[in-house]
PALOPA-138979 format. One record per residue (C-alpha): residue number from 0; x, y, z. Coordinates in steps of 0.02 Angstrom, whole numbers. Example, Ala and Ser with C-alpha at 12.3 -4.5 7.8 and 13.67 -1.06 7.14 Angstrom:
# PALOPA-138979
- voti;X;Y;Z
- 0;615;-225;390
- 1;684;-53;357
# end
This chain:
# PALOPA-138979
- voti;X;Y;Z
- 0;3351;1779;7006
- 1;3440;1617;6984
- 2;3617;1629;6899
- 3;3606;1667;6705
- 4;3693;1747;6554
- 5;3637;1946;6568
- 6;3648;2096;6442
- 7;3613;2265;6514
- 8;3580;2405;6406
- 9;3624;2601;6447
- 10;3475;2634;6539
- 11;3515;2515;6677
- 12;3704;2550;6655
- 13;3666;2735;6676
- 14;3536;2736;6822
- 15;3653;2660;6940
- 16;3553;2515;6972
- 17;3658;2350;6919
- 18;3783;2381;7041
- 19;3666;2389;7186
- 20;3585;2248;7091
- 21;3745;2123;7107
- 22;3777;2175;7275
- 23;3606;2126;7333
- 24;3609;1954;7255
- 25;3488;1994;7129
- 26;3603;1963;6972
- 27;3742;1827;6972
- 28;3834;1729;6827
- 29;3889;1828;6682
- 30;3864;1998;6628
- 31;3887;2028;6440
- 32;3917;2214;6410
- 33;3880;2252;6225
- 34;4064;2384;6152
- 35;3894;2479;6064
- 36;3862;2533;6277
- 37;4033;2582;6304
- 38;4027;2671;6132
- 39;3890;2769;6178
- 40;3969;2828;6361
- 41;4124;2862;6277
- 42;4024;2977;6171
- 43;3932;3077;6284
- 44;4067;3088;6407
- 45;4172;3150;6267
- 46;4030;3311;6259
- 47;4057;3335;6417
- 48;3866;3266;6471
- 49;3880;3222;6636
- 50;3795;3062;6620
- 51;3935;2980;6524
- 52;4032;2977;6661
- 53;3913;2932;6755
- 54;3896;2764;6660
- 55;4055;2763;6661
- 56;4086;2753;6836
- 57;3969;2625;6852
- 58;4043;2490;6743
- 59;4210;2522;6860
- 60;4111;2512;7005
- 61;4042;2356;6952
- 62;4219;2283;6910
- 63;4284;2331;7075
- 64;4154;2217;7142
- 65;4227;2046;7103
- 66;4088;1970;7118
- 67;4016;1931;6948
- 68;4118;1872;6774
- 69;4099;2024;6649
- 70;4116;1999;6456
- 71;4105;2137;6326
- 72;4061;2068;6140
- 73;3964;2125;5995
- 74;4025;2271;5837
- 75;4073;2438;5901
- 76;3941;2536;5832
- 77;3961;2653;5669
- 78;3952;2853;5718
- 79;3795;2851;5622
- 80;3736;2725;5742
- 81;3792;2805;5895
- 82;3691;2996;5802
- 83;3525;2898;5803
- 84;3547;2813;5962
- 85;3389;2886;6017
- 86;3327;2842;5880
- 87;3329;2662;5956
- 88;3506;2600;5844
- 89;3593;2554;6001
- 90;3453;2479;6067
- 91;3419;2352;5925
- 92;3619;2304;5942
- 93;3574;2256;6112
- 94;3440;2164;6091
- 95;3522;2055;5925
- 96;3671;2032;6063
- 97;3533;1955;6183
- 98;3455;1856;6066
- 99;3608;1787;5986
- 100;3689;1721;6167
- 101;3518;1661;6228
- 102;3545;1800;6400
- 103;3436;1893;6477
- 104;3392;2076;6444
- 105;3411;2203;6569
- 106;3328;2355;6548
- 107;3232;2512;6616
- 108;3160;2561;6474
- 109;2989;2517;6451
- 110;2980;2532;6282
- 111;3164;2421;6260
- 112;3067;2280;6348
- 113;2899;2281;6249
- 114;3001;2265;6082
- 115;3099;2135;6166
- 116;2953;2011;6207
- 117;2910;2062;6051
- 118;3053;1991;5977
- 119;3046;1826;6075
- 120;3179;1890;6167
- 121;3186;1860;6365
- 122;3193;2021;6452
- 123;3188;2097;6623
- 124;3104;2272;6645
- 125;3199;2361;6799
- 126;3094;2477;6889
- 127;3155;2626;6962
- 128;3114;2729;7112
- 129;3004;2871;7081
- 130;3060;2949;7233
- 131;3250;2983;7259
- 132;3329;2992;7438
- 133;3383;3153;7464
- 134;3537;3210;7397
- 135;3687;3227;7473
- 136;3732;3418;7498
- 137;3566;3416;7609
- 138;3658;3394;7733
- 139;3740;3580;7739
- 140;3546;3670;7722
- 141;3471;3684;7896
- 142;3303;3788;7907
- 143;3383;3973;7885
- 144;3489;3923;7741
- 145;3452;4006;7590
- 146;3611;3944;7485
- 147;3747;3807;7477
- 148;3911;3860;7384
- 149;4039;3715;7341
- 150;4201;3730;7267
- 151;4348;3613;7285
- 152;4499;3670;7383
- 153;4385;3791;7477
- 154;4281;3755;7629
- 155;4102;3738;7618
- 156;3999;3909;7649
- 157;3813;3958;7654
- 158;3688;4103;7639
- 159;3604;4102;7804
- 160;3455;4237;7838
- 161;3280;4300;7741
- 162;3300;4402;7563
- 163;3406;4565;7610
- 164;3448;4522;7788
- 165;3559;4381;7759
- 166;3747;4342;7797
- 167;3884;4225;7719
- 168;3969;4115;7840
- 169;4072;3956;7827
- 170;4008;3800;7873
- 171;4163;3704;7926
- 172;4343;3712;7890
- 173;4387;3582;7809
- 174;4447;3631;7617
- 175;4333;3510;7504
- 176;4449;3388;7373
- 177;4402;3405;7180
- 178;4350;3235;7203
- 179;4223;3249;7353
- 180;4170;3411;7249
- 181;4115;3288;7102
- 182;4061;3169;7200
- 183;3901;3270;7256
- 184;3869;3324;7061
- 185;3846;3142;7014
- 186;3752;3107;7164
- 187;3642;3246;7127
- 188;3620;3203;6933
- 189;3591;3010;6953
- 190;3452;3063;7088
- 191;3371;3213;6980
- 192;3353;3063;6828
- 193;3274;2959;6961
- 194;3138;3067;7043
- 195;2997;3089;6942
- 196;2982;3274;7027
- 197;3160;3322;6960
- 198;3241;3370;6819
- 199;3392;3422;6715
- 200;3337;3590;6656
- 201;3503;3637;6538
- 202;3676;3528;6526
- 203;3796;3622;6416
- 204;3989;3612;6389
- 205;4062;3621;6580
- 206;3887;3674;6662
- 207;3751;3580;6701
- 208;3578;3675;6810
- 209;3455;3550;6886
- 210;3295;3568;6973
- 211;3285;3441;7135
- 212;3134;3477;7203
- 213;3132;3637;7272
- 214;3334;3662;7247
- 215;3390;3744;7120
- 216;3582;3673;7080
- 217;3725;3746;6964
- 218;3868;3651;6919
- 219;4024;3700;6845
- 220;4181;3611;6798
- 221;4309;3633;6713
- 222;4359;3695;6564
- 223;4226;3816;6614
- 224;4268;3845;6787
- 225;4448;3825;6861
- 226;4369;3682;6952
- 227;4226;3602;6992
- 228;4081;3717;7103
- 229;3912;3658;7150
- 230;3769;3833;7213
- 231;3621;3758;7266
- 232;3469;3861;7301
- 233;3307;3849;7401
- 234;3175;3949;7466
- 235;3197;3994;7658
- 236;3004;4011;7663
- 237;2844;3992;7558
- 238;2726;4149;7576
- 239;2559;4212;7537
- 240;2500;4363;7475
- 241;2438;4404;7659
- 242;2589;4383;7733
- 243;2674;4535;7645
- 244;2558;4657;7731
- 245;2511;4754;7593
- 246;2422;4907;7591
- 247;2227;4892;7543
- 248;2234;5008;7384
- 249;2377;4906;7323
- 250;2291;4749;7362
- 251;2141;4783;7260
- 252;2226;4845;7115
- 253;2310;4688;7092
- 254;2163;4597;7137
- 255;2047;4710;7027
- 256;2146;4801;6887
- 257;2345;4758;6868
- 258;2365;4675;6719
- 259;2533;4726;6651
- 260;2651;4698;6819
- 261;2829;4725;6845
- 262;2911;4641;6977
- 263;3098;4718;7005
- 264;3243;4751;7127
- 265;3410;4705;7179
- 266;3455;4493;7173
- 267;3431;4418;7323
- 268;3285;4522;7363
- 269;3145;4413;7341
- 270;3079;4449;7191
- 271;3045;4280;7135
- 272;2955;4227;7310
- 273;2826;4361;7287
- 274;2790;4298;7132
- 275;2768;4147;7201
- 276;2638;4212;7330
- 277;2557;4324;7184
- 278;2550;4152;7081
- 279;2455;4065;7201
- 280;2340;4220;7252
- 281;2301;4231;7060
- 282;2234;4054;7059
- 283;2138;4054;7214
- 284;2040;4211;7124
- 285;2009;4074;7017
- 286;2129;4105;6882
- 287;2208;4019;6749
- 288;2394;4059;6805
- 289;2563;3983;6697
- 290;2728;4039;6699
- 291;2887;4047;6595
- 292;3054;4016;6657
- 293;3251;4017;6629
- 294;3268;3888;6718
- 295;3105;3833;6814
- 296;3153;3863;6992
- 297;2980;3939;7068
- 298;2899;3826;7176
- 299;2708;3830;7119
- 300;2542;3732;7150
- 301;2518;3563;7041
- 302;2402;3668;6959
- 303;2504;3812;6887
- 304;2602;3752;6715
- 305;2777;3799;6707
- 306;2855;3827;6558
- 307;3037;3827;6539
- 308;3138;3951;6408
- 309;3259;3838;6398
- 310;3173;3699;6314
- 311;3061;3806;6170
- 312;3082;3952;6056
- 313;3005;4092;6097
- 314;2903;4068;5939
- 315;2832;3912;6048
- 316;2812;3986;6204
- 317;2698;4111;6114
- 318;2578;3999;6002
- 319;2565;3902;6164
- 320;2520;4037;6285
- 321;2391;4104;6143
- 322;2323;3938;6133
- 323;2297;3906;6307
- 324;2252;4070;6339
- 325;2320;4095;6532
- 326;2235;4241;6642
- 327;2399;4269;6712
- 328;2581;4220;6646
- 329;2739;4255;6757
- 330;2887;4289;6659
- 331;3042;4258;6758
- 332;3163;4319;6722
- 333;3156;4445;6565
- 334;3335;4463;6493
- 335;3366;4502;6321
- 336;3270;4586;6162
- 337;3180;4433;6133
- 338;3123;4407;6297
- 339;3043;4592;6289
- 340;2951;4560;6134
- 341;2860;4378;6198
- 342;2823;4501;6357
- 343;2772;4647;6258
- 344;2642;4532;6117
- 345;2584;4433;6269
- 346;2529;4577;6348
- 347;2437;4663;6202
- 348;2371;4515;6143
- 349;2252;4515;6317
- 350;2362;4386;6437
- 351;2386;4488;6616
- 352;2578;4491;6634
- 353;2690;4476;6788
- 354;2890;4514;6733
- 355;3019;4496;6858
- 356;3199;4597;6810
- 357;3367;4654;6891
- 358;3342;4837;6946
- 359;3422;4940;7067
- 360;3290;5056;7092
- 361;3097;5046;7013
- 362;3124;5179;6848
- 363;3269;5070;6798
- 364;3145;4925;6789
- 365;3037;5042;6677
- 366;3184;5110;6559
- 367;3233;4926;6510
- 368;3097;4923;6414
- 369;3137;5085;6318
- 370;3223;5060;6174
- 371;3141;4899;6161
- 372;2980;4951;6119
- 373;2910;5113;6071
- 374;2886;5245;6209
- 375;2726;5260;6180
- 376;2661;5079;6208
- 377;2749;5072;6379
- 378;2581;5109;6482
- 379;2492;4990;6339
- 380;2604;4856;6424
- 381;2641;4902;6598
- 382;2546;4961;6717
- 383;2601;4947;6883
- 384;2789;4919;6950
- 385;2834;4845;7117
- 386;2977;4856;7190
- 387;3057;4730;7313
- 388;3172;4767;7452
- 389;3223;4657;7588
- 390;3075;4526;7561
- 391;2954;4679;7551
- 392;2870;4779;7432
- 393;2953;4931;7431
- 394;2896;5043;7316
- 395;2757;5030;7198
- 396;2724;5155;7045
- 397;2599;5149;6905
- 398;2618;5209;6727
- 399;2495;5306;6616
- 400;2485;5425;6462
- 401;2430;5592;6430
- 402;2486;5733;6309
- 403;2506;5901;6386
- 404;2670;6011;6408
- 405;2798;5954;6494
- 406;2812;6006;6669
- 407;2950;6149;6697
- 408;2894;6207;6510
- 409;2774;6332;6476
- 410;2724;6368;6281
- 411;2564;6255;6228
- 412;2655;6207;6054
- 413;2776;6086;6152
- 414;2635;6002;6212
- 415;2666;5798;6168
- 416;2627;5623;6239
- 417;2706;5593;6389
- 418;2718;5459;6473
- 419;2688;5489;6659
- 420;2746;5394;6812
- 421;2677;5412;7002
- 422;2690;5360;7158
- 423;2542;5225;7173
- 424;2485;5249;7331
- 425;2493;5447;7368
- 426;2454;5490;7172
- 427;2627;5597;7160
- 428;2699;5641;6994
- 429;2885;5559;7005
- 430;2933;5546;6814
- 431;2890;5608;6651
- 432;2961;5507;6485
- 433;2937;5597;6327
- 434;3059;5617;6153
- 435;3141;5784;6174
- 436;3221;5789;5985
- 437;3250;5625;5928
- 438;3293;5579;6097
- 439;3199;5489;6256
- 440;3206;5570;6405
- 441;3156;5536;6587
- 442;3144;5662;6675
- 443;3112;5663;6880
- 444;2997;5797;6922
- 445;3095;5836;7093
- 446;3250;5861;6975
- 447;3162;6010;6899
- 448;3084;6073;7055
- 449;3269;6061;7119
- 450;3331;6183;6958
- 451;3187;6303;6960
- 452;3069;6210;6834
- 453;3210;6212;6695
- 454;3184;6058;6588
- 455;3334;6120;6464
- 456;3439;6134;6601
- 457;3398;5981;6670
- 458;3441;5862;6474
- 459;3611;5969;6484
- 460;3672;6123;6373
- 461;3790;6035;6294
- 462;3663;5900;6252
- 463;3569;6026;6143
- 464;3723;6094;6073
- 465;3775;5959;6013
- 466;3584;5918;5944
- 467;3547;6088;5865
- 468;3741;6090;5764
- 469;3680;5939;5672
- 470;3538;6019;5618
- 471;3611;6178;5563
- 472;3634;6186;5371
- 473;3814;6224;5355
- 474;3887;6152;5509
- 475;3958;6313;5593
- 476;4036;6319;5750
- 477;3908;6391;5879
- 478;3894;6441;6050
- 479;3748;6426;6157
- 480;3674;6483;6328
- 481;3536;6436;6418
- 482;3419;6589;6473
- 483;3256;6517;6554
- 484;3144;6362;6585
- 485;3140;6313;6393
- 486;3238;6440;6267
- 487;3413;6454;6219
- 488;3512;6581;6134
- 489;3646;6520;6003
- 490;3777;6637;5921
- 491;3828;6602;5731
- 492;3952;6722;5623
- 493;3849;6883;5573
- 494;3864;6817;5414
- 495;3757;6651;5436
- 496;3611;6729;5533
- 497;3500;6735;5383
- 498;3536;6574;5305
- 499;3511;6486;5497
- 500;3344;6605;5516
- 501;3262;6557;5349
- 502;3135;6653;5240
- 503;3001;6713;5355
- 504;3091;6619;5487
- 505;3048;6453;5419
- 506;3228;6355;5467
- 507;3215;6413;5635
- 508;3057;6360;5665
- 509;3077;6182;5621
- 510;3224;6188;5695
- 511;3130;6235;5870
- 512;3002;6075;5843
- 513;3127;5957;5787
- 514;3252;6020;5966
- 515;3072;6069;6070
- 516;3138;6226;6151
- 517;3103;6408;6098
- 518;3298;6468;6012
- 519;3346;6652;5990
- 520;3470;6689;5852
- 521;3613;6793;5912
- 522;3768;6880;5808
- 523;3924;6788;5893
- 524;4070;6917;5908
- 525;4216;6900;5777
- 526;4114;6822;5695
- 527;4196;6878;5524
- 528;4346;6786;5628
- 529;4468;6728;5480
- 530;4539;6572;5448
- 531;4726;6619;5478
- 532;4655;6701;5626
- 533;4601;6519;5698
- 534;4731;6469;5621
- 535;4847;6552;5760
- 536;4782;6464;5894
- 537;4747;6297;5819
- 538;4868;6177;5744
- 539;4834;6048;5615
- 540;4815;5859;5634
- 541;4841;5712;5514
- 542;4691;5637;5462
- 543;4630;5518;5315
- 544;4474;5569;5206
- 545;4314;5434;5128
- 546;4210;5478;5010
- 547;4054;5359;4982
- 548;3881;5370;4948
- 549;3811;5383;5129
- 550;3934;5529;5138
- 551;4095;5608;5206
- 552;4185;5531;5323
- 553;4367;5596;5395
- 554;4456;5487;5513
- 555;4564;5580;5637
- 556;4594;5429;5767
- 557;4533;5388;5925
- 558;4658;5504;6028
- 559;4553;5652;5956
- 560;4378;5561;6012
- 561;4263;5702;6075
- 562;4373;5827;6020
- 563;4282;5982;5938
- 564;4391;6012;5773
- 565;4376;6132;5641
- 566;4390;6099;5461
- 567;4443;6207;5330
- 568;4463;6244;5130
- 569;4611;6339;5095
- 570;4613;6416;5229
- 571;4458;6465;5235
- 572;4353;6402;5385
- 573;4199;6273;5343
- 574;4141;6170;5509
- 575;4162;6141;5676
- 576;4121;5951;5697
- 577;4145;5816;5863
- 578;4236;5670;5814
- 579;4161;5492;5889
- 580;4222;5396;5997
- 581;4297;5295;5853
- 582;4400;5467;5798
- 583;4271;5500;5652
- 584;4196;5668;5584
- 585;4024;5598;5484
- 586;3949;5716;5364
- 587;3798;5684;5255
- 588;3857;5713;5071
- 589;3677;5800;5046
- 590;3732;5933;5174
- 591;3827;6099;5107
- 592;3974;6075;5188
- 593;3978;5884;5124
- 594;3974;5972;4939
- 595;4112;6093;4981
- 596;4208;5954;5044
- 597;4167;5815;4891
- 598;4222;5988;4777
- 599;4366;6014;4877
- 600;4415;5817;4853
- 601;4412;5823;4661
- 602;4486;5989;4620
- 603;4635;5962;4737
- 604;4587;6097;4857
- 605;4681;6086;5022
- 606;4567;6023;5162
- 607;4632;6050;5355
- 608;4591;5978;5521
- 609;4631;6093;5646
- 610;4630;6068;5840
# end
C-alpha cells in the first residue's frame, strides 16, 4: 500500500494487527485514530474486559514505533453512544471520520467494510488468521503434563502424571514478574479471538476462562486474586471406550440399557475423559450425542454439539435439547438446584443422560440428588452410577425400586417403597433409601448386618427421641430405650399414659406409622415428680417470649443451643423442649402446651425456663 491518510476502527486496533501492519511496510503516512476508539477501550478496560487493555496496549505499541505520524480527531462519543456500540454507533463515527478526511478505512469487520463501499467510502477489509500460532505458555506442557499453574512472584509449576497418579513439581526456579504473568494472558486472549477453533467462554470482573483448543485457561487478576495467575488445562490422553477395559456385563448395559448415567468421583480423577470416550462410543452406535457444559472444555468429535451453560438459561438449554431431541446429552458438570432439575426433566422427558459430579465415594453421587427431587423418582432418573478412580472405573452400582420391608425390620405393616442400590456386577444389596418419619434415610445394608439387623439402632436413639417428642400431644419429657430390631419403649409420667395411648389405642398407633417402629408405652418412675422437686436440681434462665400466629416461640440464646430445658407454669412442670441452634424453643399454638402457654401470657401467670 502506497502512503495515504488511514482510519482504523476497534476491530483492527483490538486484533493486534496494525502494529505488525506498520512494521511490515504495509501502512505508512498518517494514521487518524478517531477519540470515539479510545472512548470505547477506555470503557471496557474500565470493566475490567481484558480486551481494553488489550487495545490499549496496542495504540502504545504503535507509538513506540516511530515510524508513522498518528492523529486523533473526531467528538468523543456520548455514553449512549459508547452503550450501543454494538449496535454499530461507534462504527458509523468512524466511518463519517473517513469520509470527511478523504482516508482510508481500516477494518476487520466484514460487515464495517460492506456499509463502507456502501457509503462511497474507501475501505480496506483486514483479514485475519484463522489459525493462531500457539500460545505462549506451550512452552511449559510437554507430553505428561496435565496442568500449567502461573502466578507472579512464584516459579512456574506443573501437574505431571495420568488422573490419580500424578505429582506437582516445579518447572524452573525462576520467580515469574506480574508483568511476564500478564504478558501470557494477553497473548493467550488476542490468540483465542483469532482462531476460529477458540473461544472466550466467560470474562467477568478479575477472571476471565478461555477455551484454546484443547486447553482449558483460567485467569485471575486482581482485585480478585492478590495477583495475576494463569491454570491451564489439557488432556494427557484421548481414550476410547476399549481402552478402559471394562467388564462385558458393564459394557452391554451401557451399550444396551443405561439411560440415566452418573459419572462421579474425586477431581482429578478422570471423570470428564471417560465421558469423553463414552461420547464418542455413543455416536459410533450411531447416536445423536450433545453435551452441556460450564465451561466447554471436553474435547469431542466435529460431530457432537456442545452447549455451553454459560451462554443460555437453563430455560434455553431445555427447549433446545427437546427440540433437537439428542439420544444422549452429557451434562458436565451438575452443580446447583437448577442444574438438577434441567438433568432431572431431560431425563423423564426420554433424552438418555450422562451427569458428571464431585463425589468422594459413589452413594454420595446418589444422595445429591435427594432433596432435590423426590425419593421416589431417583431410579425414574438414574440408573446406573460409575465411579472413577485413578483413570478407571471403579465402582459401578445401579438403582431400582421396590416396596417391601426394610431389611433388619420384620412386621409386614412397615412395608414401603424403597429405593434399592447394588453392586452392578455381583447383584449385592449395598443400600436401601426409604423415608423413615418424615425423614430420608440411607441405610448400608452391611451397617445393619454389623448391629444385628437393627435398623432403629442404626438412624440413632436419640434421632427418634427427638422425632416421637414432637409428636406427643403435650410435649412431656420422655425417656426412651431401644429393645430389638424395630420397637422402642418410651416412659411418660403415670399420669400421661392414657392421653399418649389414645382411645382404643388410636394415638399410639399413628404415632407408630408416622415414626415406623413398633413403641411400647411404659410408666417412667417419679413420674408424679413435682415441679419444686425439678426445681432442686435445675436453675432458671433468662429468656424472652413471642407470641404470633404460627405459634410460640421463646428465645433462650444460642449458649443454650441443644440444650434440653424444661418449662413451667407456676411451678408446675409443662414441657421438656430442645432449643435450636439459634437458642429457640418453637411450639405450634394449636398444640396443648402452646394454649397453656398463650393462657399463661395473658393472665400474668409466671412461665420458667429451667436448665
Amino acid at each position: 500500500m502506497k502512503t495515504e491518510i488511514f482510519v482504523p476502527d476497534t476491530s483492527v486496533i483490538i486484533e493486534g494487527i496494525l502494529s505488525s501492519m506498520i512494521e511490515k511496510g504495509q501502512v505508512s503516512g498518517t494514521i487518524i485514530i478517531h477519540n470515539a476508539v479510545l472512548a470505547e477501550l477506555e470503557h471496557q478496560a474500565n470493566s475490567n474486559r481484558e480486551i481494553g487493555l488489550i487495545g490499549i496496549n496496542e495504540i502504545k505499541k504503535i507509538i513506540s514505533l516511530k515510524k508513522i505520524k498518528i492523529e486523533y480527531d473526531g467528538q468523543r462519543p456520548t455514553i449512549q453512544a459508547i452503550k450501543y456500540s454494538n449496535k454499530g454507533e461507534i462504527d458509523s463515527l468512524i466511518r463519517d471520520l473517513a469520509k470527511t478526511r478523504g482516508a482510508i478505512l481500516l477494518t476487520a469487520d466484514k460487515v464495517q467494510y460492506e456499509i463502507a463501499l456502501a457509503s462511497q467510502i474507501d475501505a480496506k477489509l483486514i483479514e485475519i488468521k484463522k489459525i493462531a500460532d500457539a500460545i505462549n505458555i506451550e512452552k511449559f506442557f510437554d507430553e505428561t503434563t496435565m496442568s500449567v499453574h502461573l502466578r507472579e512472584e512464584s516459579t512456574p509449576k506443573a501437574k505431571k502424571g495420568k488422573p490419580g497418579e500424578w505429582k506437582f513439581v516445579e518447572l524452573n526456579s525462576k520467580k515469574l514478574t506480574s508483568k511476564e504473568v500478564e504478558g501470557y494472558a494477553e497473548d493467550i486472549i488476542i490468540k483465542t479471538n483469532i482462531d476460529s477453533k477458540s473461544f472466550v467462554e466467560i470474562e467477568r470482573h478479575g477472571s476471565i476462562i478461555v477455551q484454546f483448543r484443547n486447553y482449558r485457561i483460567v485467569i485471575t487478576k486482581p482485585p480478585l486474586s492478590d495477583g495475576w495467575e494463569i491454570t491451564a488445562v489439557r488432556p494427557v490422553k484421548i481414550l476410547s471406550l476399549n481402552d478402559y477395559n471394562l467388564n462385558e456385563k458393564l459394557y452391554l448395559r451401557l451399550k444396551d440399557r443405561a439411560e440415566g448415567i452418573l459419572v462421579a468421583g474425586a477431581p482429578g480423577n478422570g471423570k470428564s475423559t471417560f465421558c469423553q470416550a463414552l461420547a464418542v462410543f455413543y455416536l459410533e452406535q450411531k447416536k445423536i450425542v450433545k453435551t452441556v457444559e460450564a465451561p466447554r472444555d471436553l474435547i469431542l468429535p466435529d460431530e457432537i454439539t456442545q452447549y455451553s451453560k454459560n451462554r443460555a438459561s437453563n430455560a434455553e438449554i431445555h427447549d433446545i435439547l427437546l427440540l433437537s431431541r439428542p439420544d444422549y446429552t452429557i451434562f458436565d458438570e451438575i452443580r446447583n438446584v437448577e442444574d438438577f432439575e434441567l438433568f432431572k426433566d431431560m431425563r423423564l422427558s426420554g433424552v438418555g443422560m450422562i451427569g458428571v459430579v464431585h463425589a468422594t465415594n459413589p452413594i454420595d453421587a446418589i444422595q445429591r440428588f435427594i432433596g432435590k427431587v423426590e425419593l421416589g423418582m431417583v431410579p425414574s432418573i438414574l440408573d446406573t452410577v460409575l465411579y472413577i478412580e485413578k483413570g478407571n472405573v471403579g465402582k459401578c452400582l445401579e438403582v431400582s425400586m421396590t416396596v417391601r420391608v426394610p431389611t433388619g425390620m420384620t412386621e409386614e405393616d412397615l412395608a414401603r417403597p424403597i429405593v434399592e442400590v447394588k453392586d452392578f456386577l455381583t447383584g449385592e444389596l449395598v443400600y436401601e433409601m426409604y423415608t423413615f418419619g418424615e425423614q430420608t434415610v440411607v441405610i448400608p445394608i452391611k451397617a445393619i448386618a454389623v448391629k444385628s439387623g437393627s435398623v432403629a439402632r442404626t438412624l440413632a436413639a436419640d434421632v427418634l427421641k427427638e422425632k416421637i417428642r414432637k409428636e406427643l400431644p403435650y410435649g412431656a419429657s420422655i425417656d426412651l430405650k431401644m429393645t430389638g430390631d424395630n420397637r422402642v419403649e418410651i416412659f411418660v409420667p403415670k399420669s400421661k399414659v392414657g392421653e399418649l395411648i389414645g382411645k382404643r389405642g388410636a394415638n399410639i398407633k399413628n404415632l407408630e406409622e408416622k415414626i415406623g417402629v413398633k413403641i411400647d408405652v411404659r410408666e417412667s418412675n417419679g413420674s408424679e415428680e413435682t415441679g419444686n422437686e425439678k426445681e432442686s436440681s435445675k436453675k432458671s434462665i433468662a429468656y424472652e417470649i413471642e407470641i404470633s400466629k404460627k405459634g410460640v416461640q421463646i428465645f433462650v440464646g444460642e449458649p443454650h443451643a441443644g440444650d434440653d430445658l424444661d418449662v413451667e407454669i407456676d411451678g408446675e412442670y409443662l414441657l421438656t423442649a430442645t432449643a435450636s441452634k439459634k437458642g429457640v424453643i418453637k411450639i405450634s399454638s394449636n398444640s396443648d402446651a402452646g394454649k397453656k402457654l398463650l393462657f399463661a401470657k395473658k393472665g400474668s401467670q409466671e412461665i420458667r425456663v429451667l436448665k
